[in-house]
BASEVO-192181 format. One record per residue (C-alpha): residue number from 1; residue in one letter; y, x, z. Coordinates in Angstrom, 2 decimals, always signed. Each point is the difference from the previous one (the first is absolute). Layout:
<tordrens>
[tordren NUM, a, [Y, X, Z]]
...
</tordrens>
This chain:
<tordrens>
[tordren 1, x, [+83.61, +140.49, +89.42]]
[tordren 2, x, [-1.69, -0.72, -3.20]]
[tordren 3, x, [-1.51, -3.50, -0.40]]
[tordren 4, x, [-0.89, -1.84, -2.72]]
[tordren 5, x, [-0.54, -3.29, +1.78]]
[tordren 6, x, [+1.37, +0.18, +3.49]]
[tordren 7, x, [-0.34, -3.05, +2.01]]
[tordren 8, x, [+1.69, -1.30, +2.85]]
[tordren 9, x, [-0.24, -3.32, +2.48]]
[tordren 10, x, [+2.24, -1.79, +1.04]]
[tordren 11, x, [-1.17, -3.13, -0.32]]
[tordren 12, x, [+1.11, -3.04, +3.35]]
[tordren 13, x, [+2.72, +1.94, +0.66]]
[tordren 14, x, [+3.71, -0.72, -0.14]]
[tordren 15, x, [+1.17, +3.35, -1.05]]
[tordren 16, x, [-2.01, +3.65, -0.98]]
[tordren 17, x, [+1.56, +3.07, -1.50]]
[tordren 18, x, [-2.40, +2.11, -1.64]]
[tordren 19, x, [+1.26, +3.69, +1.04]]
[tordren 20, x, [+1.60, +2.26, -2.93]]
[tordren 21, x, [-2.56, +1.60, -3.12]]
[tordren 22, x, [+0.06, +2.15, -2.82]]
[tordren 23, x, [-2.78, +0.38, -2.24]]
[tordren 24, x, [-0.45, +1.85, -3.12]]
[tordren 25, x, [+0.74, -2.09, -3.65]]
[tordren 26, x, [+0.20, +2.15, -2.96]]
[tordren 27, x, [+1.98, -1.53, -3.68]]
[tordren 28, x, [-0.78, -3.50, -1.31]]
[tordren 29, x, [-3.18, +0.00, +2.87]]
[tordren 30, x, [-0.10, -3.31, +2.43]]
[tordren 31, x, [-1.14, +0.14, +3.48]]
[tordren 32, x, [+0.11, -2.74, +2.43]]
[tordren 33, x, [-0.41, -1.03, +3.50]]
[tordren 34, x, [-1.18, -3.30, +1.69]]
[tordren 35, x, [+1.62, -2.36, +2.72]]
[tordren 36, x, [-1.34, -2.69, +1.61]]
[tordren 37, x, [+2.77, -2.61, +0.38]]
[tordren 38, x, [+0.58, -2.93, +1.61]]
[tordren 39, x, [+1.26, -2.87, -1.55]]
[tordren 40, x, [+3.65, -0.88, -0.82]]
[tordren 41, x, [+1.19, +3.76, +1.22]]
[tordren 42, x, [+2.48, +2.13, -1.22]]
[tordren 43, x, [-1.11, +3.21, -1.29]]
[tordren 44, x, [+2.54, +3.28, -0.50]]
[tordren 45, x, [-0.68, +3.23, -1.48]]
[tordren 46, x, [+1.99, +3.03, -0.52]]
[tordren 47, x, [-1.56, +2.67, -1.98]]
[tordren 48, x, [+1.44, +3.61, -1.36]]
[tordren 49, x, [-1.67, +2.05, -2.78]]
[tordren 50, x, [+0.68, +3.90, -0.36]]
[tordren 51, x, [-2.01, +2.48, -1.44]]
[tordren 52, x, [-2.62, +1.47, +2.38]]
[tordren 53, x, [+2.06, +3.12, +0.40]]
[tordren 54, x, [+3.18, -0.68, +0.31]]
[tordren 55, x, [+1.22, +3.59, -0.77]]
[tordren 56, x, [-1.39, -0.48, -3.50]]
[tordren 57, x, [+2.13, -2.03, -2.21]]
[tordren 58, x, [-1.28, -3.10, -1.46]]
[tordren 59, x, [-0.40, +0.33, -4.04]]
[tordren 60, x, [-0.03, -3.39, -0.26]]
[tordren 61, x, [+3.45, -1.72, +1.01]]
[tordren 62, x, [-0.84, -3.35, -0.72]]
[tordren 63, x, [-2.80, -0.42, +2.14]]
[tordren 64, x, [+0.05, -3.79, +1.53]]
[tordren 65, x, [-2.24, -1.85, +2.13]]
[tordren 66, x, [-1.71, -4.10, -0.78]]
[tordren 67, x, [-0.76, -1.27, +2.79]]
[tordren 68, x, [-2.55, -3.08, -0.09]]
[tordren 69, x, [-1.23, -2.26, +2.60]]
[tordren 70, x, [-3.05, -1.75, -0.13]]
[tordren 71, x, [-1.65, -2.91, +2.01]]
[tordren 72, x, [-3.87, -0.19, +0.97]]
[tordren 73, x, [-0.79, -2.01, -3.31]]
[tordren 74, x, [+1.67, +2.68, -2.06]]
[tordren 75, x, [+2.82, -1.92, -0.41]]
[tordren 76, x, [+3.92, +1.90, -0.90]]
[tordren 77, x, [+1.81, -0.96, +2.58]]
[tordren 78, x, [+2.88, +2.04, -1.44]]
[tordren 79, x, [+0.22, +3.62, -1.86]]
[tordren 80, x, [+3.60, +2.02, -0.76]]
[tordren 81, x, [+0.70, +2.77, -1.04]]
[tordren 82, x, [+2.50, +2.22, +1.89]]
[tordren 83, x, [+1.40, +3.76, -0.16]]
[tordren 84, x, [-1.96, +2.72, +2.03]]
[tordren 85, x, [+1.62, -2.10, +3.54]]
[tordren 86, x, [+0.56, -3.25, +1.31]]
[tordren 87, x, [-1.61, -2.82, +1.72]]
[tordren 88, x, [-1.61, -2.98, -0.82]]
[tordren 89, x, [-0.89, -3.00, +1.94]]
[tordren 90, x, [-2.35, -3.16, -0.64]]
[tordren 91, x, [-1.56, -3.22, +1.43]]
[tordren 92, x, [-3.19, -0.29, +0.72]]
[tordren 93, x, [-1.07, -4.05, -0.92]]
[tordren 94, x, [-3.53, +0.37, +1.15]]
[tordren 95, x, [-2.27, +2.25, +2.58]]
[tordren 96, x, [-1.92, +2.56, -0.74]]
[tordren 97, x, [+0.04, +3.54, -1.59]]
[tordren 98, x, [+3.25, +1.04, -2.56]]
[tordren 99, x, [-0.58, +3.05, -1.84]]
[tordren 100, x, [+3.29, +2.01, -0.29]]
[tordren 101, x, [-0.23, +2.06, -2.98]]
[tordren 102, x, [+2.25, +3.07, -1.39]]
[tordren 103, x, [+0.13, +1.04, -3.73]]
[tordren 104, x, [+2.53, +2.94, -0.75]]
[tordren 105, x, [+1.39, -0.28, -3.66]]
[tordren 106, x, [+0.80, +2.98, -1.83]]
[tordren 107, x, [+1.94, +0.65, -3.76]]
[tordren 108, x, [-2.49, +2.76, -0.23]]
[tordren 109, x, [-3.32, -0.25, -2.34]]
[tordren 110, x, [-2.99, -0.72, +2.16]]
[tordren 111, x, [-1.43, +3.85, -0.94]]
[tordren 112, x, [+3.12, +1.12, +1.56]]
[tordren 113, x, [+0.33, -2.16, +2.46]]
[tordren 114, x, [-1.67, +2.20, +3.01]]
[tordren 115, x, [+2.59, +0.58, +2.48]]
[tordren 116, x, [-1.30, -0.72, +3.80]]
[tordren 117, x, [+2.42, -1.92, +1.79]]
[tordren 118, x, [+0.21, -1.49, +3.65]]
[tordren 119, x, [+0.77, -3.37, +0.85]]
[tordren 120, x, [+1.11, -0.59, +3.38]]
[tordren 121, x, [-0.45, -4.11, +0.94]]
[tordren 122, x, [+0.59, -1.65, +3.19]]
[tordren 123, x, [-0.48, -3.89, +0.47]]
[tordren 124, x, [+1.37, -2.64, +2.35]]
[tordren 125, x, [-1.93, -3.54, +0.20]]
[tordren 126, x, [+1.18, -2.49, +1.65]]
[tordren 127, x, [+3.61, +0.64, +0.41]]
[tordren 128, x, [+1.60, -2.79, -0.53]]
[tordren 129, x, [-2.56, -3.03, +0.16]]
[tordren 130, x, [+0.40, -3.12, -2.67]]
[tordren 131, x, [+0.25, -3.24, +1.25]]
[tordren 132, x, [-2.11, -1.91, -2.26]]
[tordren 133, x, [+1.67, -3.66, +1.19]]
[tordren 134, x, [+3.68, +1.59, -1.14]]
[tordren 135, x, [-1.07, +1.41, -3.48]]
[tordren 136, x, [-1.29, -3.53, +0.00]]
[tordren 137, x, [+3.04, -1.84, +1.19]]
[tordren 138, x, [+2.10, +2.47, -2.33]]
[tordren 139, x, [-2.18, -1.28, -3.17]]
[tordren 140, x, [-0.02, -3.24, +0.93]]
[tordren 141, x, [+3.87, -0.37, +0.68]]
[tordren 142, x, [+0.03, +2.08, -3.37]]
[tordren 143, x, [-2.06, -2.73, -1.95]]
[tordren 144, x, [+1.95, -3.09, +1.92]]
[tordren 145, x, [+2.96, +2.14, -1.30]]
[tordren 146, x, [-0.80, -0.22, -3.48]]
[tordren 147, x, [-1.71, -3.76, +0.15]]
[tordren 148, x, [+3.61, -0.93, +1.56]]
[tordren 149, x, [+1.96, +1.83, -2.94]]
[tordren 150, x, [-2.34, -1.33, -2.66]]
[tordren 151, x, [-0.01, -3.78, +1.95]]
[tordren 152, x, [+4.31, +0.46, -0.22]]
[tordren 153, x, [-0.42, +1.22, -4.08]]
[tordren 154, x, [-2.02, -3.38, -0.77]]
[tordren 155, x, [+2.25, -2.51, +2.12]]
[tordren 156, x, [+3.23, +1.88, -1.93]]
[tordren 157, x, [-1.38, -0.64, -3.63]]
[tordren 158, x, [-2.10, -3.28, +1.13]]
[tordren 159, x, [+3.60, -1.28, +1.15]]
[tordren 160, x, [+1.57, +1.36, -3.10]]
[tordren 161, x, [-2.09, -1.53, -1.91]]
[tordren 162, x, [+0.46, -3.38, +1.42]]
[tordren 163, x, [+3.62, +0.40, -0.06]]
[tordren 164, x, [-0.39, -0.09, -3.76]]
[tordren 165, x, [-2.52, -2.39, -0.16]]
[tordren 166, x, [+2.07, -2.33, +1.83]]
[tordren 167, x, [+3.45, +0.73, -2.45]]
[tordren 168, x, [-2.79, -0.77, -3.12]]
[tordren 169, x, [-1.30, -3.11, +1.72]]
[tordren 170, x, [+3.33, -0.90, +1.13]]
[tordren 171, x, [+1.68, +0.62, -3.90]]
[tordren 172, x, [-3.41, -2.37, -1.16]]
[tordren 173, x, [+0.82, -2.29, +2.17]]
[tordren 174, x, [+3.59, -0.52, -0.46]]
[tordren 175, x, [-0.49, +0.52, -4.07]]
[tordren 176, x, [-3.20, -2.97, +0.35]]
[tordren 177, x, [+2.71, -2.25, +2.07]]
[tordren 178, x, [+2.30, +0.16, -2.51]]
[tordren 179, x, [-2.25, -0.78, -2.84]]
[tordren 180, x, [-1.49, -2.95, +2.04]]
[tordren 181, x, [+3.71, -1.18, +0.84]]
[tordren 182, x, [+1.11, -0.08, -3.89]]
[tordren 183, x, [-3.54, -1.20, -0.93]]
[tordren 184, x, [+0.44, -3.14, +2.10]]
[tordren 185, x, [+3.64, -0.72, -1.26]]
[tordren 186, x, [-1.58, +0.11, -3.24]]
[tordren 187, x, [-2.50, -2.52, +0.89]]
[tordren 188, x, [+2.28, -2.34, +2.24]]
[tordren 189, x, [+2.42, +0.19, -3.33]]
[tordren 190, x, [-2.73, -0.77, -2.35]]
[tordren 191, x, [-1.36, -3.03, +2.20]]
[tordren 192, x, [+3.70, -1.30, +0.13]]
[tordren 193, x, [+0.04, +0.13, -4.06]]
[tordren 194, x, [-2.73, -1.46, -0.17]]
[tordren 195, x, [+1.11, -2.98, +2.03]]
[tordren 196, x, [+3.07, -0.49, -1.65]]
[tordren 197, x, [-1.98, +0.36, -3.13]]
[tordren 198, x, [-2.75, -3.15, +1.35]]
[tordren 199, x, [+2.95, -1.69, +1.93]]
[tordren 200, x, [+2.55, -0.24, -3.71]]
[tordren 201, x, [-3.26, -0.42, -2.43]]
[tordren 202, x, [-1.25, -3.37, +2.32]]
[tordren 203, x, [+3.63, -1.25, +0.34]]
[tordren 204, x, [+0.07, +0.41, -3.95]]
[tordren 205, x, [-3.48, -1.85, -0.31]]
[tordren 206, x, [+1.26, -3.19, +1.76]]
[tordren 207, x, [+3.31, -0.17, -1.62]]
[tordren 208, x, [-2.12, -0.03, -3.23]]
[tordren 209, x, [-2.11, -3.00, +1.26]]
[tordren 210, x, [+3.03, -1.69, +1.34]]
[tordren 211, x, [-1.07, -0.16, +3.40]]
[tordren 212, x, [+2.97, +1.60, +1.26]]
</tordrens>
């Protein structure tokens, strides 16, 4: 089979498999294939990549696959880059068409790089289906998680802090007490002076005039 856009619907339903491919993709060359998708549906793909013969040895060992997935606006839904097998899997967020593309790397120099190779691709959607309420519920008990750690940070340093506002008022207020308490004796011991003082100076006054 040798596509360079192969396209596949499976669009309203729960669960499609598109049957086994291979197509031809020579050294650093990108091919891809389009899927219509459903919304919030779990995409799998496992691909292998082996040279077109497979009696002739490969003369370029480090051959490896990207993989990236695109959504209908051209958007990167996600792109890795794996060894010449394994899978990959993906989310769709919106409808529409996701373009699946394969890029083999090489270590060669592009003038080199002309080996034909065969990559063999087969694709599950709709597996496992997301529930979009419990990714929901899952980031929302994530954020209340956080709010609630970050509420329990500010009441532990808003009560420290008032702890030790309250030992500074507390050492003000006992420290002002003490200076009102001595201030007053003062002033209750200079009024009493001051009488005596008044009290002996008009006694003296009317001994002098002989009234006494």
């Amino acid at each position: 089979m040798n596509c360079y856009y192969c396209m596949v619907n499976c669009y309203g339903k729960s669960k499609c498999q598109l049957a086994s491919m291979y197509f031809d993709l020579g050294e650093q060359e990108e091919k891809c294939i389009i899927e219509e998708v459903p919304e919030d549906m779990l995409v799998s793909g496992f691909f292998l990549l082996e040279p077109w013969d497979v009696k002739t040895l490969s003369h370029s060992p480090h051959l490896g696959v990207t993989v990236t997935v695109k959504d209908s606006n051209f958007e990167v839904v996600m792109s890795k880059r794996y060894s010449t097998f394994g899978k990959f899997t993906f989310t769709s967020h919106a409808p529409g068409q996701h373009f699946l593309c394969f890029q083999t790397n090489s270590t060669r120099f592009s003038v080199f790089a002309g080996e034909r190779l065969k990559l063999h691709l087969d694709i599950q959607i709709g597996e496992h289906s997301i529930d979009r309420n419990t990714d929901k519920t899952k980031d929302n008990m994530e954020i209340l998680e956080n709010s609630l750690s970050h509420l329990r940070d500010q009441m532990l340093y808003i009560t420290k802090d008032f702890s030790e506002k309250e030992e500074t008022f507390r050492q003000i207020s006992e420290d002002t007490n003490g200076k009102v308490l001595w201030w007053a004796v003062v002033q209750t011991s200079i009024l009493l002076a001051v009488g005596f003082w008044q009290m002996k100076k008009l006694k003296d006054f009317f001994i002098a005039k002989k009234l006494v």
